[in-house]
TORLUMTI-290589 format. One record per atom (N, C-alpha, C): atom name; z, y, x. Coordinates in Angstrom, 2 decimals, m for minus. Example, Ala and Ser with C-alpha at 12.3 -4.5 7.8 and 13.67 -1.06 7.14 Angstrom:
BEGIN
N/7.80/m5.69/13.19
CA/7.80/m4.50/12.30
C/7.80/m3.30/13.20
N/7.08/m2.25/12.85
CA/7.14/m1.06/13.67
C/7.87/0.03/12.90
***
This chain:
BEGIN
N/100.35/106.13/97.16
CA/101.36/105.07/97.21
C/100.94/103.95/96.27
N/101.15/102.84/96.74
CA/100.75/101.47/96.10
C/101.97/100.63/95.52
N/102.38/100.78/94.12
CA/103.37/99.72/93.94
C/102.86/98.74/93.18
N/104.17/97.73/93.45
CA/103.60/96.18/92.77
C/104.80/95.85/91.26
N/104.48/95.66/90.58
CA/105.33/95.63/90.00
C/105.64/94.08/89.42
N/106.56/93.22/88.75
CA/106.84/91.71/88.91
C/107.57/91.77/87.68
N/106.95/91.27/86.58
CA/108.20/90.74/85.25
C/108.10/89.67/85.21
N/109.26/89.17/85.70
CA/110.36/88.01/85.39
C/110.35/87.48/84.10
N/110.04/88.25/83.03
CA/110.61/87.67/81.97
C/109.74/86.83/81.05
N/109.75/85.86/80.37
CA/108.70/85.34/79.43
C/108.26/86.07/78.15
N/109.33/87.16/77.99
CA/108.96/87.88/77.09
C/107.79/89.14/77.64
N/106.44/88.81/76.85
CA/105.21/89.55/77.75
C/105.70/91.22/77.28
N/106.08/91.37/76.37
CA/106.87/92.63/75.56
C/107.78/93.12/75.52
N/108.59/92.25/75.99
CA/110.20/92.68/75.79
C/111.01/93.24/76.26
N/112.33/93.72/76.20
CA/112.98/94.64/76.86
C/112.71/95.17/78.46
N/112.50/93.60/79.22
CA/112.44/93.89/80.59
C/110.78/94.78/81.06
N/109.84/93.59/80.42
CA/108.89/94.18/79.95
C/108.41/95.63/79.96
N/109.38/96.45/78.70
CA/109.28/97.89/78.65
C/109.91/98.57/79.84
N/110.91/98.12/80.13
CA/111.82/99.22/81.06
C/111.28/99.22/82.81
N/110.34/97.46/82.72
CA/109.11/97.80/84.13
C/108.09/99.30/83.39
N/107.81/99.04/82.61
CA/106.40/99.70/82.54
C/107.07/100.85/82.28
N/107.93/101.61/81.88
CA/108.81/102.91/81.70
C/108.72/103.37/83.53
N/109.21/102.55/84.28
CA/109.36/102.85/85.50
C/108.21/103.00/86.55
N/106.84/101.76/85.61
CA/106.03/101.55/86.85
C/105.06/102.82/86.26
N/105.18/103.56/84.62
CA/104.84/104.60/84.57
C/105.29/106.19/85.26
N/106.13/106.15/84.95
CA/106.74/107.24/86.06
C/106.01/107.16/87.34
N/106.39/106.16/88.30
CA/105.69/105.83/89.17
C/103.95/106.70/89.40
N/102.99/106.66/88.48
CA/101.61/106.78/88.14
C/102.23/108.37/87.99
N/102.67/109.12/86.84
CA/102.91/110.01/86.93
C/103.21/110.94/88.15
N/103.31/110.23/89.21
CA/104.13/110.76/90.62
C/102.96/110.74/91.73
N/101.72/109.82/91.13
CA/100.84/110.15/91.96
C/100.36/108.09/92.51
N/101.44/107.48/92.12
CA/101.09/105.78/92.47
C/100.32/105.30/91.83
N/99.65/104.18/92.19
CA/98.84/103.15/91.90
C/99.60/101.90/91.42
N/99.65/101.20/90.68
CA/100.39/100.45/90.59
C/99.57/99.25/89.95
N/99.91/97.71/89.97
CA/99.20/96.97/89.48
C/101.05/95.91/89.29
N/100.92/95.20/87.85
CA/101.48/94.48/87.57
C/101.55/93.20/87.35
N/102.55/92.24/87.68
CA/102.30/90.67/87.43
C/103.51/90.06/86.35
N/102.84/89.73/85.33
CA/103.55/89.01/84.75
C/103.47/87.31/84.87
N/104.79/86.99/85.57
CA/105.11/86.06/86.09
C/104.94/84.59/85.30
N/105.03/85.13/84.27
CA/105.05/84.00/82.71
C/103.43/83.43/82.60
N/103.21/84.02/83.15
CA/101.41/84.19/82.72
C/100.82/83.35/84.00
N/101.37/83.34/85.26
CA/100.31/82.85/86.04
C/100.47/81.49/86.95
N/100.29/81.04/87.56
CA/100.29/79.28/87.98
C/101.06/79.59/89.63
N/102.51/79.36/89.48
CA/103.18/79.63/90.28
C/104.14/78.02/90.50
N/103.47/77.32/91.84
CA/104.82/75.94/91.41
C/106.07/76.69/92.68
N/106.73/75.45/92.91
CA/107.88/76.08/93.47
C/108.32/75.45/94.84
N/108.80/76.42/95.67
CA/108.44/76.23/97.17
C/108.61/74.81/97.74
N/107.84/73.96/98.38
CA/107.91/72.87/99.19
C/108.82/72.08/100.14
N/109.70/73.75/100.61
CA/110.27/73.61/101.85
C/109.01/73.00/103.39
N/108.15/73.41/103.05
CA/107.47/72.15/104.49
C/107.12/73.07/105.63
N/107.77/74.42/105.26
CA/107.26/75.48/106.60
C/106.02/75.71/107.23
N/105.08/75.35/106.58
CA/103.65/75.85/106.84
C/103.39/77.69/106.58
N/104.28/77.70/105.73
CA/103.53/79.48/105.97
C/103.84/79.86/107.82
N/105.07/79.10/108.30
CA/105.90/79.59/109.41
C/104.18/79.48/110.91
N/104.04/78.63/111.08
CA/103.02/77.99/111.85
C/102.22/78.65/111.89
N/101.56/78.99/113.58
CA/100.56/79.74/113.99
C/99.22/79.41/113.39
N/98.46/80.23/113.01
CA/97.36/80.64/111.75
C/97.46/80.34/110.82
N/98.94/79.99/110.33
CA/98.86/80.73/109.00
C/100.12/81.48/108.44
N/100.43/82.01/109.61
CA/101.61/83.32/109.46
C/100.79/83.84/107.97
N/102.40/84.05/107.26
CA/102.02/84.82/106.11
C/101.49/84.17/104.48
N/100.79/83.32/104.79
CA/100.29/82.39/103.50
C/100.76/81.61/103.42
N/100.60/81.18/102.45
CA/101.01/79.64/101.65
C/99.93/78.38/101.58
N/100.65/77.42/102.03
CA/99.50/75.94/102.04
C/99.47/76.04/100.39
N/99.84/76.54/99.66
CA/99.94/75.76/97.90
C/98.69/77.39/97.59
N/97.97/76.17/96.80
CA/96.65/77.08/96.24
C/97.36/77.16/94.38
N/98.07/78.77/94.55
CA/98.17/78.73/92.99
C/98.22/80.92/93.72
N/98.95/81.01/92.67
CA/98.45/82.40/92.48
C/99.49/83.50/93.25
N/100.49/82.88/93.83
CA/101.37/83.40/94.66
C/100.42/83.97/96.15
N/99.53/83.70/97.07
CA/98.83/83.96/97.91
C/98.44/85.53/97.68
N/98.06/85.65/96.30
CA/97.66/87.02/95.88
C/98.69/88.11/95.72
N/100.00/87.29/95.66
CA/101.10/88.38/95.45
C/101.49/88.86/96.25
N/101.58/87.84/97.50
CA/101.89/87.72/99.03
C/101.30/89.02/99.20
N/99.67/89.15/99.43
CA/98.94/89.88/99.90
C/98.96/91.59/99.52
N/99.12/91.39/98.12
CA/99.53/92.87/97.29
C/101.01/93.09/98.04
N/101.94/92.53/98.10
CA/103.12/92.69/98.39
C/103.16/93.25/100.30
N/102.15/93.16/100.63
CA/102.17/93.12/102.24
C/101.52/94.38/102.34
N/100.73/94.64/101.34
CA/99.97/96.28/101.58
C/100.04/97.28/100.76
N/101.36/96.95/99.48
CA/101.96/97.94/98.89
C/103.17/98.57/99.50
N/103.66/99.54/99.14
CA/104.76/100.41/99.86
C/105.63/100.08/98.77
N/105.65/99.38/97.53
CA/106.96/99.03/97.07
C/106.73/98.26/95.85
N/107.84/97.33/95.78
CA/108.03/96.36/94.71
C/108.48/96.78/93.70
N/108.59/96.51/92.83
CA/109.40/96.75/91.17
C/109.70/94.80/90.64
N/110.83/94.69/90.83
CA/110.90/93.48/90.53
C/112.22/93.59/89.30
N/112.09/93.12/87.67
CA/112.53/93.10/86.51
C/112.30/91.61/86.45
N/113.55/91.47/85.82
CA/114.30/90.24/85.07
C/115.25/90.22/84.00
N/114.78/89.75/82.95
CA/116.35/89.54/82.28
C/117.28/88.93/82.80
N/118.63/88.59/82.18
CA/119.49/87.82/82.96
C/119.77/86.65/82.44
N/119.51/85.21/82.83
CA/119.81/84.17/82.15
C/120.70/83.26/82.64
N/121.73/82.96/82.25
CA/123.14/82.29/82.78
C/123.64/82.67/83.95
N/123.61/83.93/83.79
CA/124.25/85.06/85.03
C/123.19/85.35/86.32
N/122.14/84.81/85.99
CA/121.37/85.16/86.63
C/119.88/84.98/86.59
N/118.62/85.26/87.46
CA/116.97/85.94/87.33
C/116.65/84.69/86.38
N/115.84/85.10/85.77
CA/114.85/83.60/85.44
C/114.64/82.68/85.90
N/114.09/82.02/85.81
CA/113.55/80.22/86.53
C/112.02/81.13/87.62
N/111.74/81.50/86.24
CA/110.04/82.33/86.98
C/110.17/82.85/87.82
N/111.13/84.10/87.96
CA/111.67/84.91/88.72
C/112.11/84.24/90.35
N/113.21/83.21/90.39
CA/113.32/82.01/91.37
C/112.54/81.49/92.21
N/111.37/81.55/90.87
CA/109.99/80.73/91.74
C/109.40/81.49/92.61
N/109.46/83.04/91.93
CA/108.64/83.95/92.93
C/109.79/83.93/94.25
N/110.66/84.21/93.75
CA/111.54/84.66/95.33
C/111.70/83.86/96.07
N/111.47/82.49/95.62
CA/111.41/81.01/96.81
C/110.27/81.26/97.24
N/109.74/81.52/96.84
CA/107.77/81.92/97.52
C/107.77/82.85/98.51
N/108.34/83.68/98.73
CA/108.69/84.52/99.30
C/109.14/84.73/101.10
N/108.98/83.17/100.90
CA/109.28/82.73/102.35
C/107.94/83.09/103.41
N/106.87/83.48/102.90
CA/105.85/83.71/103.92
C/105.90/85.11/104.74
N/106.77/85.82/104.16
CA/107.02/87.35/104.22
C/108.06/87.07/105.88
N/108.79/85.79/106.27
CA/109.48/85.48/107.33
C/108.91/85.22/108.49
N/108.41/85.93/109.79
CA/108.21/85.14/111.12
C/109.05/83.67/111.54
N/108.80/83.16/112.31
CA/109.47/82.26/112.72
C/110.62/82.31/113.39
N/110.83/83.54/114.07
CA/112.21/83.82/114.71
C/113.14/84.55/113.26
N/112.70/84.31/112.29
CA/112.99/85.10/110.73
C/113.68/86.82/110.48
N/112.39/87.17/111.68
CA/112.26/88.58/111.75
C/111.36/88.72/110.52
N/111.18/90.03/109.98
CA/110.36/90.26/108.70
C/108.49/90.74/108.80
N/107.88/90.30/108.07
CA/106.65/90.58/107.90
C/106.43/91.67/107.75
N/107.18/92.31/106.84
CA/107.10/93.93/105.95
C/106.89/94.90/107.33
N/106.55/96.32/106.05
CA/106.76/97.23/107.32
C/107.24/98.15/106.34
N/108.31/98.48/105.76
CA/109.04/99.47/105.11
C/109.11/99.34/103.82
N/108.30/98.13/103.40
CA/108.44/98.15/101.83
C/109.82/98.76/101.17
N/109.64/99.56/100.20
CA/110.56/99.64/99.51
C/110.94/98.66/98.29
N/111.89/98.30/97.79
CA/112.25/97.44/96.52
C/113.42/97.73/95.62
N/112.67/97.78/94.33
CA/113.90/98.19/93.52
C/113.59/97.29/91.95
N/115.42/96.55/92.04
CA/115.69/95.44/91.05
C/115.70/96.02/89.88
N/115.17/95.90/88.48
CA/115.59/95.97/87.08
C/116.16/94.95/86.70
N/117.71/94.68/86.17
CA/117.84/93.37/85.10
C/118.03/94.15/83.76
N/117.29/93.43/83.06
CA/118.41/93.50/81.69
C/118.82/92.24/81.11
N/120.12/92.53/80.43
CA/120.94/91.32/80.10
C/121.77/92.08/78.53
N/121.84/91.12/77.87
CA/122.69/90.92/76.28
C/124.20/91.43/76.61
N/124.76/90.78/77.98
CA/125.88/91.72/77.90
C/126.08/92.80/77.68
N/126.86/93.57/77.05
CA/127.30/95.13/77.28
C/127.96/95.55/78.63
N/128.72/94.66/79.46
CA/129.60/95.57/80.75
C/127.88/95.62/81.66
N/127.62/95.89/82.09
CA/126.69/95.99/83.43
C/127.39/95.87/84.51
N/128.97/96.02/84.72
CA/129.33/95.17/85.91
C/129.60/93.64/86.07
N/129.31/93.23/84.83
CA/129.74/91.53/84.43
C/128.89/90.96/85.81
N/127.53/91.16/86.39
CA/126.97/90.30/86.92
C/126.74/91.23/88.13
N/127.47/91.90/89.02
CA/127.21/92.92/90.02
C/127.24/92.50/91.33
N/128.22/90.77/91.39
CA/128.21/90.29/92.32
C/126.99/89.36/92.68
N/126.42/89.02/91.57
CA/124.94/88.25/92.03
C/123.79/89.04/92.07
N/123.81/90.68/91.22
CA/122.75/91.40/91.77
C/123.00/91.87/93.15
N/124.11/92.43/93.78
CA/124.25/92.37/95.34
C/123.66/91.08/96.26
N/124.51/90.06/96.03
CA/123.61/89.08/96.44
C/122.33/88.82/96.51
N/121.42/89.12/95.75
CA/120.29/89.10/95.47
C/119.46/90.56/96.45
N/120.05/91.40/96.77
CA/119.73/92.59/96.92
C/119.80/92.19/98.29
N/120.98/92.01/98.79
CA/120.93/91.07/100.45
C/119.80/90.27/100.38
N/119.37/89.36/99.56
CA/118.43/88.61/100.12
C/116.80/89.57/100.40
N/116.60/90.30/99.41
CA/115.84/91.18/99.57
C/115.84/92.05/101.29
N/117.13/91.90/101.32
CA/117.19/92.98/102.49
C/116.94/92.11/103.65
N/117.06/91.03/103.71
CA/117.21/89.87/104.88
C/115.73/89.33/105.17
N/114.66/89.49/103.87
CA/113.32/89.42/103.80
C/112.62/90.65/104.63
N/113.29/91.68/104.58
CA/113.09/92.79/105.42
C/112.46/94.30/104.26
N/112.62/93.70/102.70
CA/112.95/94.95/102.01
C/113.50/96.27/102.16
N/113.29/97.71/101.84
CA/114.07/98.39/102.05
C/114.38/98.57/100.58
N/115.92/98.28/99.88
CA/116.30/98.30/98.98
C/116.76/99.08/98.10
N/116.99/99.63/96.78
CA/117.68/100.26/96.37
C/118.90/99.85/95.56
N/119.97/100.76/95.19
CA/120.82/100.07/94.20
C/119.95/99.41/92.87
N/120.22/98.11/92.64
CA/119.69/97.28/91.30
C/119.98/98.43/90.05
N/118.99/98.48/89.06
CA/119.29/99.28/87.62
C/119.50/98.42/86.80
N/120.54/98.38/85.90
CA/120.92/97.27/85.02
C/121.08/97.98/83.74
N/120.56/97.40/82.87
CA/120.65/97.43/81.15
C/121.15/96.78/80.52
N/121.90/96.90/79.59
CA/122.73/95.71/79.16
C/122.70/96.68/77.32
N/123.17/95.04/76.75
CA/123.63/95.08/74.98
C/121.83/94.68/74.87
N/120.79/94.62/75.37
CA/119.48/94.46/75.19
C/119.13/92.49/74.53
N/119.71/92.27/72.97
CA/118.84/90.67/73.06
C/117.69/90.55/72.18
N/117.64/91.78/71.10
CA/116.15/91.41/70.56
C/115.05/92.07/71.35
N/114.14/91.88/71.18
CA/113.35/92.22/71.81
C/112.67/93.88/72.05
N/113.05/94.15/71.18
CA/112.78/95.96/70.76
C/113.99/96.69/71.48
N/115.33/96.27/71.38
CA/116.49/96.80/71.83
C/116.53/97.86/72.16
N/115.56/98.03/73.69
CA/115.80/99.24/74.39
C/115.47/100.57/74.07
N/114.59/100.85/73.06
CA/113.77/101.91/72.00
C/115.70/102.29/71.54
N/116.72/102.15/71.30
CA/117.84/102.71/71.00
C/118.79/102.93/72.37
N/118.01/102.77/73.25
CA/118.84/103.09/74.84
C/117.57/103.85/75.85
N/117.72/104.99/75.01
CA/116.93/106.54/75.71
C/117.41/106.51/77.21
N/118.85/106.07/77.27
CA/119.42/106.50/78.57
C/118.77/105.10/79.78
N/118.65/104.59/78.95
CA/118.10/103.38/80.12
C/116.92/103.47/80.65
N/115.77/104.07/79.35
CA/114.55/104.32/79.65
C/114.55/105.38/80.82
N/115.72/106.62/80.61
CA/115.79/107.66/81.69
C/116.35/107.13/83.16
N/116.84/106.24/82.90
CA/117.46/105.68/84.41
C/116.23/104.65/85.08
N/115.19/104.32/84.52
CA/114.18/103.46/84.63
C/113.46/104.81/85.45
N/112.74/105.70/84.27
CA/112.14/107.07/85.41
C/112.79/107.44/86.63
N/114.05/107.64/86.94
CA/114.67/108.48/88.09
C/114.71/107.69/88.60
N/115.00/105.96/88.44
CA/114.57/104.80/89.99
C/113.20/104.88/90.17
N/112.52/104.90/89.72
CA/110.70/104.95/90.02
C/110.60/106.13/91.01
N/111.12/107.47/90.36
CA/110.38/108.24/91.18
C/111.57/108.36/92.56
N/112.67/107.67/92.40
CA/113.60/108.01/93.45
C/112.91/107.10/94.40
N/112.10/105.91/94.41
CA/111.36/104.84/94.88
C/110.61/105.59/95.83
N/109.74/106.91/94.77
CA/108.29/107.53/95.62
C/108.88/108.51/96.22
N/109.96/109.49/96.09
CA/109.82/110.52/96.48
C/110.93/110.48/97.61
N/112.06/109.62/97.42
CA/113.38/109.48/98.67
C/112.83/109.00/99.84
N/113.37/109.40/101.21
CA/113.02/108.99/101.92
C/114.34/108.31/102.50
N/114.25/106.88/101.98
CA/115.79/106.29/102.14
C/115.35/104.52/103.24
***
């Protein structure tokens, strides 16, 4: 099994950071491959609107030469995403945005889906303490996933997380990070 894994966050270390690599370890433990992108790090601008991925020969890609083409491609021949974000004014990053506007090449033109079973499963963490404070925009978000032609799981959310170490005192989050990873490889949902 091939997963991809995606931090959202600018922090190359930080909470969200750990609780991908908690998960995209498990993952490896289970027998996956996994390769990670930190989003902060690489030359991503933000979608055009001009519908060229849509257009016959070049279903699937992007006219914009930056580093999204490569994600596209990992994303089309892995069996599942890991996509982590902190939460910033109730919702993903800016970075995070950029990837999922990119995301448009994954659409045929009749906006049937590219995929073929991908699985996907959301991490946020956020400074709040409720984890239901923001449940209506991780659903939302989870639809859009699903409308891309994702096969989704319930989002895992962490919360009380704002310095950067935080989660090292939330054992239970790190454990809910393992049981979505391997619920990723081993469910057949």
């Amino acid at each position: 099994m091939k997963i991809i894994g995606i931090n959202g966050s600018p922090r190359l270390k930080g909470n969200t950071a750990q609780l991908l690599d908690e998960a995209l370890q498990q993952a490896e433990n289970n027998g996956a491959a996994t390769t990670t992108y930190n989003l902060n790090r690489l030359n991503l601008k933000g979608c055009q609107g001009c519908y060229k991925c849509r257009e016959i020969g070049r279903e699937g890609t992007c006219v914009l030469k930056d580093d999204m083409n490569q994600i596209l491609e990992e994303i089309l021949s892995a069996n599942a995403v890991v996509l982590a974000s902190p939460v910033y004014m109730w919702q993903m990053t800016a970075q995070t945005k950029i990837f999922t506007d990119r995301l448009m090449p994954l659409l045929k033109p009749d906006y049937s889906s590219r995929l073929s079973g991908q699985k996907l499963l959301s991490i946020y963490t956020q400074g709040q303490p409720d984890l239901e404070k923001f449940k209506q925009y991780f659903d939302y978000v989870n639809a859009m996933f699903s409308f891309l032609g994702f096969r989704t799981q319930e989002p895992l959310v962490a919360g009380w997380l704002r310095d950067v170490n935080d989660i090292h005192e939330q054992p239970e989050a790190k454990e809910n990070a393992r049981k979505a990873a391997e619920n990723l490889i081993l469910a057949d949902w």
